[in-house]
N, C-alpha and C positions, 0 to 999 in steps of 0.2 A: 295524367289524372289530376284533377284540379282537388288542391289543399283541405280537408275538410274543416270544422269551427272549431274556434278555441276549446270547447267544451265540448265536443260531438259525443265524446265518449259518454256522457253524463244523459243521452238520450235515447237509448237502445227502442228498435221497433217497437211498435208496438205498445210503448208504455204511454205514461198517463199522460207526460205532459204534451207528446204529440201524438195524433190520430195515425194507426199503424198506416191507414194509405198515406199520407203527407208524408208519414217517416219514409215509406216506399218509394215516393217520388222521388223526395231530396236525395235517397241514394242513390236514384236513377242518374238522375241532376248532378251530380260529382263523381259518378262513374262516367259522365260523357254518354250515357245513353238518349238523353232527351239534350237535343240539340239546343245552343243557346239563341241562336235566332230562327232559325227555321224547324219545323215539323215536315217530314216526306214521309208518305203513304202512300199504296197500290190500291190502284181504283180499280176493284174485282169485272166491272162492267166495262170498262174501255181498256183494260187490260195497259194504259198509259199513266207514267205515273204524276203525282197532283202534287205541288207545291201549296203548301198553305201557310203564310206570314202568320208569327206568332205574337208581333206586336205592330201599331199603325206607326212605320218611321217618318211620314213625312212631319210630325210636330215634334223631330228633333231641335231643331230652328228655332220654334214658336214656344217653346219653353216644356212642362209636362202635362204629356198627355191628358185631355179632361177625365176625373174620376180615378185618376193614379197617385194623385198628391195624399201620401198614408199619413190620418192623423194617429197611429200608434206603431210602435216596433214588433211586427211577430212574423207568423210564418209566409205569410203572403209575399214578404218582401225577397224571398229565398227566391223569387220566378222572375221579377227583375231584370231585364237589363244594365248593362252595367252605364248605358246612357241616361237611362230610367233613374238609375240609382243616383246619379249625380246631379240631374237637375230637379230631380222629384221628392229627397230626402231633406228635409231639413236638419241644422246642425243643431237645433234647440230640443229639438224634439230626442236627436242622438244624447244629449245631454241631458238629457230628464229622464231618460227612458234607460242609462246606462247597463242597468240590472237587468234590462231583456236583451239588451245588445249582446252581451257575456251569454244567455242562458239559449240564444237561437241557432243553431250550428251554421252562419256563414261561412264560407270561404271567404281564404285569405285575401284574394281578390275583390271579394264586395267590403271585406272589414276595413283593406285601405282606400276604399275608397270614404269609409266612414272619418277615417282620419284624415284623411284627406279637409275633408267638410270642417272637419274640427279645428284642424291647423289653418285654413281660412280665416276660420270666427275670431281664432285667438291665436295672430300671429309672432304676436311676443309673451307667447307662455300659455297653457293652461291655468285657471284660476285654480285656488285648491280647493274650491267646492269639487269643481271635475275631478283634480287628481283622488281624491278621498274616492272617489266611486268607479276609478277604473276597473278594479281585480285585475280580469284576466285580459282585457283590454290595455293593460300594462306591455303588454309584450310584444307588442308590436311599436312599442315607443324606442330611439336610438338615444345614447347619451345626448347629443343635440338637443335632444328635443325636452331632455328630464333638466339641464342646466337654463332653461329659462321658466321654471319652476318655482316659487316659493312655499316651502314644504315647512309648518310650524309643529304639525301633530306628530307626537311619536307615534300614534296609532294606527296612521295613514304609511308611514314609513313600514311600522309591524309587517300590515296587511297587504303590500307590496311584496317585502322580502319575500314572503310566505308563496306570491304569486311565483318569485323568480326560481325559488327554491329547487334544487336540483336540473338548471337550464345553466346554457351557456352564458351569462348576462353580468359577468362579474366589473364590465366597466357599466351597464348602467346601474348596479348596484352601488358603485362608485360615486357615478354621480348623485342616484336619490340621496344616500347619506352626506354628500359634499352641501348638497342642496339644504339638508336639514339642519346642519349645523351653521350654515352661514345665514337661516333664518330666525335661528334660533341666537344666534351670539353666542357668547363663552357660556358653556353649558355647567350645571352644577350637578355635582356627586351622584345624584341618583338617575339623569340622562346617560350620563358616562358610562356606569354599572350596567346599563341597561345594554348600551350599544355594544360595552364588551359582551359581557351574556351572547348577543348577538354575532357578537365576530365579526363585526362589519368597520369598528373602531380602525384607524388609521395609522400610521407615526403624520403623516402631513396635516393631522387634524389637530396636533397636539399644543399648537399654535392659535389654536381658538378656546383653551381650555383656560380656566383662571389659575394664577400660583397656588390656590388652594387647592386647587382640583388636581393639579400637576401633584404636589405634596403627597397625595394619596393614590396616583397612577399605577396599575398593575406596569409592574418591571417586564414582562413577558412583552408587551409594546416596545419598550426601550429597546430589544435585541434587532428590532427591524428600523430602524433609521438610518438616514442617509442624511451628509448632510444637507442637501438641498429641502429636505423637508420640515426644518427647522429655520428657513431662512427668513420667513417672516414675524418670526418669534420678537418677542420685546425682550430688554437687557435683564427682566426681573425674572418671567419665563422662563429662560434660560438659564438663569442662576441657580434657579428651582431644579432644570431640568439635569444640572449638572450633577447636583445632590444626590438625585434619585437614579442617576447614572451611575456615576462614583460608588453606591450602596451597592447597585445590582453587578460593577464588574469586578471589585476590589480584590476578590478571592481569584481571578485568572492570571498567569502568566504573567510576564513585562512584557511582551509584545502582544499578547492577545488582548490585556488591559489597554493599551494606548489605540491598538485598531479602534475597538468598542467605544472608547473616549473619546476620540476625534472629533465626532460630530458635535460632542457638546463642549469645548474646549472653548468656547466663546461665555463660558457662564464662568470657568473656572478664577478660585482665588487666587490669590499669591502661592497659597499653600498647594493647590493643585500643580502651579507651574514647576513650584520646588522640586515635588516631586518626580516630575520629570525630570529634571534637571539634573537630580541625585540619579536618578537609572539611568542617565544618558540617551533617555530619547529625545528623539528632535521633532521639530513643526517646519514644514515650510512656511514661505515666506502668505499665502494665503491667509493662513491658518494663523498665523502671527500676527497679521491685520484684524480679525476678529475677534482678537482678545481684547476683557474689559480692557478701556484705554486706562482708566485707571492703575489698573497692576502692568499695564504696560511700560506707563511714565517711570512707575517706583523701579524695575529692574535694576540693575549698573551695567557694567560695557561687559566683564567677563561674563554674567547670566544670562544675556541676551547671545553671546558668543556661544555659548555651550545650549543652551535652546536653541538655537538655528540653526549648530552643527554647521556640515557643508553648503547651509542655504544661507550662511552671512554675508556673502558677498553680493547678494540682492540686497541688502540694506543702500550700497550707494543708489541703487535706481529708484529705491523708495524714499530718497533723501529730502525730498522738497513733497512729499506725499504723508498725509495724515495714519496712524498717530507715529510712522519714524522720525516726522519732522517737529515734533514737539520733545521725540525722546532724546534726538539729537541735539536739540535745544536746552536740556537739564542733563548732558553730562562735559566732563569736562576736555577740552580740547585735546590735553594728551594722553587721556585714556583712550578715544576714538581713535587715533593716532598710531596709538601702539596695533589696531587693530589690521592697520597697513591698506587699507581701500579708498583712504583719500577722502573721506567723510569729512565736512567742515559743515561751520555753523555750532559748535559746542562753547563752552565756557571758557575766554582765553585764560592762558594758563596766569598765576599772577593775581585773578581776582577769588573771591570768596564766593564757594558754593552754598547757599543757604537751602535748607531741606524746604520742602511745602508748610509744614508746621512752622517750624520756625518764623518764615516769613508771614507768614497771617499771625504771627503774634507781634511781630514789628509793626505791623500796617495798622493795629491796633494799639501801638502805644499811645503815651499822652503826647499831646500835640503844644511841644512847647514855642514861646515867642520868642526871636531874637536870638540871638546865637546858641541859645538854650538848646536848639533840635541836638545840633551835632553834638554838642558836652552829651546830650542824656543818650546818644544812640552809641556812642565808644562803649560802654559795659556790655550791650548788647551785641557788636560788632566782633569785642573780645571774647563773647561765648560763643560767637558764630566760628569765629577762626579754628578754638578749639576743640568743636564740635567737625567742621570738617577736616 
């Protein structure tokens, strides 16, 4: 039995907006009683029975039929062949007409072939004048086809959900909202609110949202991230993201706290790492790369020892790999040394380690003439010493 229309149900016999006999046909028509290409009857006088063509096939060829090219959408088109339907419909007229396309009960079969027409006209995307006026003509749309979409209205997106509501469609659901945010750009406060309301909000969206926006994010999102959906976060994003992290798990366990923190351990401060550090959990060597390079550099060799746990011995392989190979560069050669993995490339022992402050206060001194430099930098060189 062939599929009845999107909306069949909304057109019961007999009612007003179709004549009960058309409504009688169409059921004939999708119960397979009226044949789609041929009609056979019993010719009561020659007792032999009569074939009689219910359309002229030979101007398949020749394009549509004379007097079949419909200039509106209604019930006429419901008796169609489905060759009829594809050289005799136009796509413009599907598109202007979208509102009776929804309200005529095709089959699933004549409706792709509507799409069909449509994905012709506009093969890299629907425009969003169309999308705004799908409804229930939505549902015959695949993720494919909603990601070459530029979706700006919240109200287009509403009026969709509403369509998908209680269906199977939760990746194209996926997509409209992917679609909507990335037309929209970093959305402020009151889209956000809106999309949570809706439930359709992401953890992979959270990356399109502004630090201000993040600052104010229902924590209930934060339970659901992974870290790959956070990977295309910027370093301030994430800083943000950490905060609002950090608040929502602070009250869990030492190991359920550090699962939950994982993904955002790439915003984290010095004081976050500390933290670990003091409970004895550890990062692998991934997760160790991801950290600001900044609080990376500052570490010393036993923090980074007791942060890495049993995963310090991947520091040799990351030795000439960014940021170990900067960190290895500001500590000193026999402290790496003592760590026994054969790391080189540190401060030979012998010279004076100056912290990052310190030296940008040096680079900044007075620029003296003549043997002047080295007399004025001895006072400095003797605070360096005793400093480290």
């Amino acid at each position: 039995m062939q599929t009845m229309a999107l909306q069949l149900a909304q057109f019961p016999l007999g009612c007003g907006r179709i004549p009960a006999l058309s409504s009688l046909l169409i059921l004939f028509l999708n119960l397979g009683w009226v044949l789609s290409t041929t009609v056979h009857f019993r010719d009561t006088r020659l007792a032999q029975p009569t074939r009689v063509p219910s359309r002229v096939h030979q101007d398949r060829e020749e394009g549509c039929p004379p007097g079949h090219q419909p200039n509106k959408v209604d019930e006429n088109l419901l008796f169609y062949e489905e060759w009829e339907l594809k050289v005799c419909v136009d796509a413009a007229l599907l598109e202007e007409e979208m509102d009776l396309v929804n309200k005529v009960p095709f089959t699933q079969q004549q409706l792709h072939i509507f799409k069909d027409k449509l994905d012709q006209q506009y093969p890299q995307g629907y425009p969003e004048s169309l999308v705004s006026t799908l409804k229930y003509f939505f549902l015959l749309m695949e993720p494919e086809d909603i990601h070459k979409w530029n979706i700006t209205s919240l109200e287009t997106v509403e009026s969709l959900l509403e369509v998908a509501k209680g269906r199977q469609m939760s990746a194209q659901v996926d997509a409209l909202v992917d679609r909507f945010i990335v037309g929209q750009g970093q959305l402020d406060r009151d889209i956000v609110a809106k999309l949570e309301t809706l439930g359709v909000l992401r953890p992979a969206h959270l990356c399109f949202l502004s630090p201000d926006v993040l600052a104010s994010i229902n924590h209930t999102l934060l339970w659901k991230v992974e870290p790959q959906d956070l990977t295309a976060c910027e370093p301030l994003q994430i800083e943000v993201l950490y905060q609002q992290a950090h608040q929502a798990f602070v009250n869990l366990s030492k190991l359920e706290y550090f699962s939950r923190i994982l993904p955002f351990l790439g915003g984290a401060p010095m004081e976050g790492l500390q933290l670990l550090i003091e409970q004895k959990i550890h990062v692998d060597m991934p997760t160790f790369k991801k950290l600001q390079r900044e609080v990376v550099l500052s570490l010393t060799v036993p923090e980074v020892e007791m942060l890495l746990g049993p995963h310090v011995e991947q520091l040799l392989a990351e030795q000439h790999h960014s940021p170990v190979r900067e960190w290895v560069a500001r500590q000193r050669q026999s402290d790496l040394d003592r760590l026994g993995l054969g790391l080189q490339g540190g401060i030979p022992n012998g010279y004076l380690v100056l912290n990052h402050k310190f030296r940008e206060a040096l680079s900044r001194g007075p620029q003296l003439q003549g043997p002047g430099p080295a007399l004025g930098a001895i006072p400095l060189l003797l605070l360096a010493a005793h400093l480290s």
